[in-house]
C-alpha positions as CSV (number, residue, x, y, z in Angstrom):
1,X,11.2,21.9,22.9
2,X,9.1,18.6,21.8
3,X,11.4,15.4,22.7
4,X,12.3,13.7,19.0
5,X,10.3,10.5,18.2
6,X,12.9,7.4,18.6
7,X,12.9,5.0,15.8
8,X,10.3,2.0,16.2
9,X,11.8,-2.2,15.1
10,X,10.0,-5.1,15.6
11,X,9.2,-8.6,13.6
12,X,6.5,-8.6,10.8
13,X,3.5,-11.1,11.6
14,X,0.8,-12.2,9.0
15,X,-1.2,-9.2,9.9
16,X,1.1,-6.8,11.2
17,X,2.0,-4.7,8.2
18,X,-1.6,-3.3,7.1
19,X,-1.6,-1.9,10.7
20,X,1.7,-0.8,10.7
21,X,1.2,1.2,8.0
22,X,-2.2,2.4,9.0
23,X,-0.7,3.5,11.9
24,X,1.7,5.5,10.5
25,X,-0.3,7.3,7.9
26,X,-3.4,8.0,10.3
27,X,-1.6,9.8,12.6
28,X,0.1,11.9,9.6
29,X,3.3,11.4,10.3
30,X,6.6,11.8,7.9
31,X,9.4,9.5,8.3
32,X,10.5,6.5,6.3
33,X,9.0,3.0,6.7
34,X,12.2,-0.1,5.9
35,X,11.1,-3.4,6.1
36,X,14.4,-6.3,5.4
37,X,14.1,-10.1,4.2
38,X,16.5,-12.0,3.8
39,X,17.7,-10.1,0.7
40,X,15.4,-8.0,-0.2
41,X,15.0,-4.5,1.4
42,X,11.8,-1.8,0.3
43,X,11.5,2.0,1.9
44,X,8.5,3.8,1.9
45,X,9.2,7.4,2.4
46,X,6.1,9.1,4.3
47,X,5.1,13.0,4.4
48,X,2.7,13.8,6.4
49,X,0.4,10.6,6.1
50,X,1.0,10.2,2.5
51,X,3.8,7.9,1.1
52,X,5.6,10.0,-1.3
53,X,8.2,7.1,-2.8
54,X,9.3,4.0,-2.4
55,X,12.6,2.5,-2.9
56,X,13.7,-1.5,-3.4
57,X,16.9,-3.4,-4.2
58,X,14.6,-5.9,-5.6
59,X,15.5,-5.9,-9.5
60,X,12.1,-6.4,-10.4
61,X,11.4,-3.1,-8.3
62,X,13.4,-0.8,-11.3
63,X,12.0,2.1,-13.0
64,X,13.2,0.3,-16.0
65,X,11.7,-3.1,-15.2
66,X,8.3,-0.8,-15.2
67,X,8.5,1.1,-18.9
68,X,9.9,-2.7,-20.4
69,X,6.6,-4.7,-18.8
70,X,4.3,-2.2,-20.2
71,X,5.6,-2.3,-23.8
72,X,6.9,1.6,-23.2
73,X,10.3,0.7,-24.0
74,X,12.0,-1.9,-25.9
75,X,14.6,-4.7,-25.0
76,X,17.3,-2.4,-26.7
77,X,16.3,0.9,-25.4
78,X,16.5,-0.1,-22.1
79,X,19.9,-1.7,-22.2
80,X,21.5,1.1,-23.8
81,X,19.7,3.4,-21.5
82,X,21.0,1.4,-18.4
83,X,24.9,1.4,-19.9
84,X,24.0,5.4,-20.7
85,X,22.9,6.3,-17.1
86,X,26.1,4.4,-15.5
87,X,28.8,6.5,-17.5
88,X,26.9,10.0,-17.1
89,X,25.9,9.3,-13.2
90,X,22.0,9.9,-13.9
91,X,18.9,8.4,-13.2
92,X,17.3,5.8,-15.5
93,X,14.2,7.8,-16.0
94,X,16.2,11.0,-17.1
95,X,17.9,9.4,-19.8
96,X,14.8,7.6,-20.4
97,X,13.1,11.4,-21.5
98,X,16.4,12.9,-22.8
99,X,16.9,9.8,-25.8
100,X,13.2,10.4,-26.1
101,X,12.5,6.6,-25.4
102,X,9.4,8.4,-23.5
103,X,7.7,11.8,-22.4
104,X,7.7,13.2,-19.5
105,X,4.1,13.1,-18.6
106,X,4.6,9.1,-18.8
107,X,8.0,9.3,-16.3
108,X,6.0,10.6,-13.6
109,X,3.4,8.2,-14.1
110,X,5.8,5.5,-14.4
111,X,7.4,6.5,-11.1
112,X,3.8,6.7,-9.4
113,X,3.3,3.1,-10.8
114,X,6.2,2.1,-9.4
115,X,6.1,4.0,-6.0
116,X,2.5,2.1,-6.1
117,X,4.1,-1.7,-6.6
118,X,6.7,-1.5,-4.1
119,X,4.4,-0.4,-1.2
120,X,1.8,-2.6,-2.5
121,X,4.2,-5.4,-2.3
122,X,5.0,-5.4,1.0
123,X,1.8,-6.0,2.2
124,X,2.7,-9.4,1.2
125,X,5.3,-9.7,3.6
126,X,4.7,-12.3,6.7
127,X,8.5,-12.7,7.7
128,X,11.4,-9.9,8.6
129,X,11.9,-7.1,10.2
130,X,10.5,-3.3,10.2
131,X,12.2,0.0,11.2
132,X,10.1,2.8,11.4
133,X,12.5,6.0,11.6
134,X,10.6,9.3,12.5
135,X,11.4,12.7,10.9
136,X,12.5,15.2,7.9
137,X,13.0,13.1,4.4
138,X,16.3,13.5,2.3
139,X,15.4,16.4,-0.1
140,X,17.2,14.1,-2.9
141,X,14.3,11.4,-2.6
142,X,11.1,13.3,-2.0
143,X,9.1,12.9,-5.6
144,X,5.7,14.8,-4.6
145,X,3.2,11.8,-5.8
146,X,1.1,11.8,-2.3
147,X,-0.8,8.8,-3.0
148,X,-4.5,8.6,-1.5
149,X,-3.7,6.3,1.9
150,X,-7.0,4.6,1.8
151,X,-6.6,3.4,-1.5
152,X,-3.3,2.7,-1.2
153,X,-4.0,0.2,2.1
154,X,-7.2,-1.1,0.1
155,X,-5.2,-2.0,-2.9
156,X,-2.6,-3.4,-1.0
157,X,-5.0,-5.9,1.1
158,X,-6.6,-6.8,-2.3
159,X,-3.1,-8.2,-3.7
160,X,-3.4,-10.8,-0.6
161,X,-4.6,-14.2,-2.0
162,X,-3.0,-16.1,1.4
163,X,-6.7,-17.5,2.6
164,X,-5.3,-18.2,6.2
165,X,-3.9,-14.5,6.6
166,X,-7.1,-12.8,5.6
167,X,-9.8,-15.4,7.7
168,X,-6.9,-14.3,10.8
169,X,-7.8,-11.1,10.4
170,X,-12.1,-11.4,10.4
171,X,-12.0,-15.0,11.7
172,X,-15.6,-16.2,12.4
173,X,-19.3,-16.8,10.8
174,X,-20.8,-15.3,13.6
175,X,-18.6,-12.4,14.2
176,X,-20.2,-8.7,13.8
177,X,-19.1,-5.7,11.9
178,X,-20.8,-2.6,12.4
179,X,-19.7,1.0,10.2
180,X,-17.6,3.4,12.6
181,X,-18.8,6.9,13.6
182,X,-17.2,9.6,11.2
183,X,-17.5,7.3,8.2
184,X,-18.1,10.0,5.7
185,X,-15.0,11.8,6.4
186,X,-12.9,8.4,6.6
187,X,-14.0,6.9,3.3
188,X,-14.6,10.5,1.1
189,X,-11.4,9.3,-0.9
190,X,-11.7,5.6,-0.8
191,X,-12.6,4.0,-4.6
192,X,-15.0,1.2,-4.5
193,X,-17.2,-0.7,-6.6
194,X,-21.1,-0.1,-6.5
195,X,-21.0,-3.8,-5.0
196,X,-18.3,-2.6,-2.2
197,X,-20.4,0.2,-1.2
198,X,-23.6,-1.5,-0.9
199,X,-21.6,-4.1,1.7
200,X,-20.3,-0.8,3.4
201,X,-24.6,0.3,4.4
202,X,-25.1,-3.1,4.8
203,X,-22.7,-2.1,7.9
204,X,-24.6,0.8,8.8
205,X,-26.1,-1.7,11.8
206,X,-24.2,-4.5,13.5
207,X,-24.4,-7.4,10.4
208,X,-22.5,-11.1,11.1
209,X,-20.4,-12.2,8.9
210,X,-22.8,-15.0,7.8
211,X,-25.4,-12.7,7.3
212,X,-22.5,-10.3,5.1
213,X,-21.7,-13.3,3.0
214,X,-25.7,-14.3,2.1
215,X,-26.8,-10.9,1.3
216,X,-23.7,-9.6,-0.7
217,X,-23.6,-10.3,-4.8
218,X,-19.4,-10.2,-3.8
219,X,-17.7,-13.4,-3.8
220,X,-17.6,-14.6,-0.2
221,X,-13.7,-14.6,-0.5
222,X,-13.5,-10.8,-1.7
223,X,-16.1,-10.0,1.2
224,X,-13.6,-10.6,4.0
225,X,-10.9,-9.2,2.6
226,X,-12.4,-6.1,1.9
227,X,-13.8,-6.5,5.6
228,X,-10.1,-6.8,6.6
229,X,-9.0,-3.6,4.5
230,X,-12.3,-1.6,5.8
231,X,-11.2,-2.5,9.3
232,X,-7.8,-1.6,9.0
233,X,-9.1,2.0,8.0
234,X,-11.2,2.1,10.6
235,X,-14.0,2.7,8.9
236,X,-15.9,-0.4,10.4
237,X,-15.4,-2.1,13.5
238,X,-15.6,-5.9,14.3
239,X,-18.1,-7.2,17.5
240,X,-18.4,-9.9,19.4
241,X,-20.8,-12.4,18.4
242,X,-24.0,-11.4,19.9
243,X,-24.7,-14.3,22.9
């Protein structure tokens, strides 16, 4: 009988959730990730190395916060939809489809969006805590949207604009990345720009991150970030400066 895996805690960093994550969704784990502010408290719920949903007490996180920003549903629909989904004890998004404020092709989506800003959101987090606890998901919150990890952990390090977080995380001119062995298998599902790739083979031999910077069309700024996402895959590795 395998021994249970015991719940992981600890204090976020500036660069400590991309790994986190990455840690958890390599290893294709299922669990649910919490990480707490002050106020503000996000889930991600994980099966088998793809987060599944998300849930966030943040009032900006609501389903119905989502269909109002995109223009899906009006100021009026969504108030009466709110008051409607108190009395009757259902979610937003059913009563959403049953007054016909939208179809169901667009709830799904709009729960995907949303699954998608709340994880991408916390890769903006510096301060609180994590709790990483191991195991079978509630049947009541598993929504089946497997989002792509890569691309999930790429889009995520793209919504970083903190300069001092990302130059943390590559930190040096002369400081070498080289591509990883298995590259073709880690970045099959990865969506990147002609630009992106071309950076990627520039990789294919040990390449500073002076000499990244000069030969790349990509801003300088977008270079080391995606260097930070494309090390946090693993799909290149950083060197020492050569000496």
């Amino acid at each position: 009988m395998s021994t249970p895996t015991p719940t992981r805690e600890g204090v976020l960093s500036t660069t400590t959730f991309p790994g986190l994550i990455y840690a958890i969704l390599s290893r294709k784990e299922t669990g649910v990730l919490t990480l707490t502010g002050e106020t503000t408290e996000k889930s991600i719920y994980i099966q088998a190395g793809r987060p599944v949903f998300a849930a966030s007490n943040d009032r900006d996180d609501r389903l119905g916060q989502i269909f109002f920003k995109a223009g899906l549903v009006s100021l009026e629909g969504l108030v009466h939809a709110v008051e409607r989904a108190a009395q009757e004890n259902k979610r937003l998004g059913t009563v959403f489809v049953e007054t016909g404020l939208i179809q169901p092709h667009d709830l799904v989506e709009g729960v995907r969006t949303q699954v998608r800003s709340i994880v991408c959101s916390l890769f903006l987090w510096t301060r609180g805590r994590y709790r990483y606890r191991p195991g079978p998901l509630p049947s009541d919150e598993v929504i089946t949207l497997k989002l792509s990890p890569g691309n999930t952990i790429l889009e995520g390090i793209r919504r970083i604009e903190r300069w001092e977080r990302i130059w943390e995380a590559v930190g040096g001119l002369e400081v070498q990345y080289q591509t990883a062995p298995g590259i073709e298998d880690m970045s099959r599902d990865l969506t990147l720009s002609l630009e992106e790739w071309t950076l990627l083979s520039y990789c294919e031999r040990p390449a500073s991150l002076r000499e990244l910077c000069r030969s790349s069309t990509l801003k300088d700024f977008e270079i080391c970030r995606l260097l930070w996402a494309l090390m946090t895959l693993g799909i290149v590795v950083r060197r020492s400066p050569r000496t």
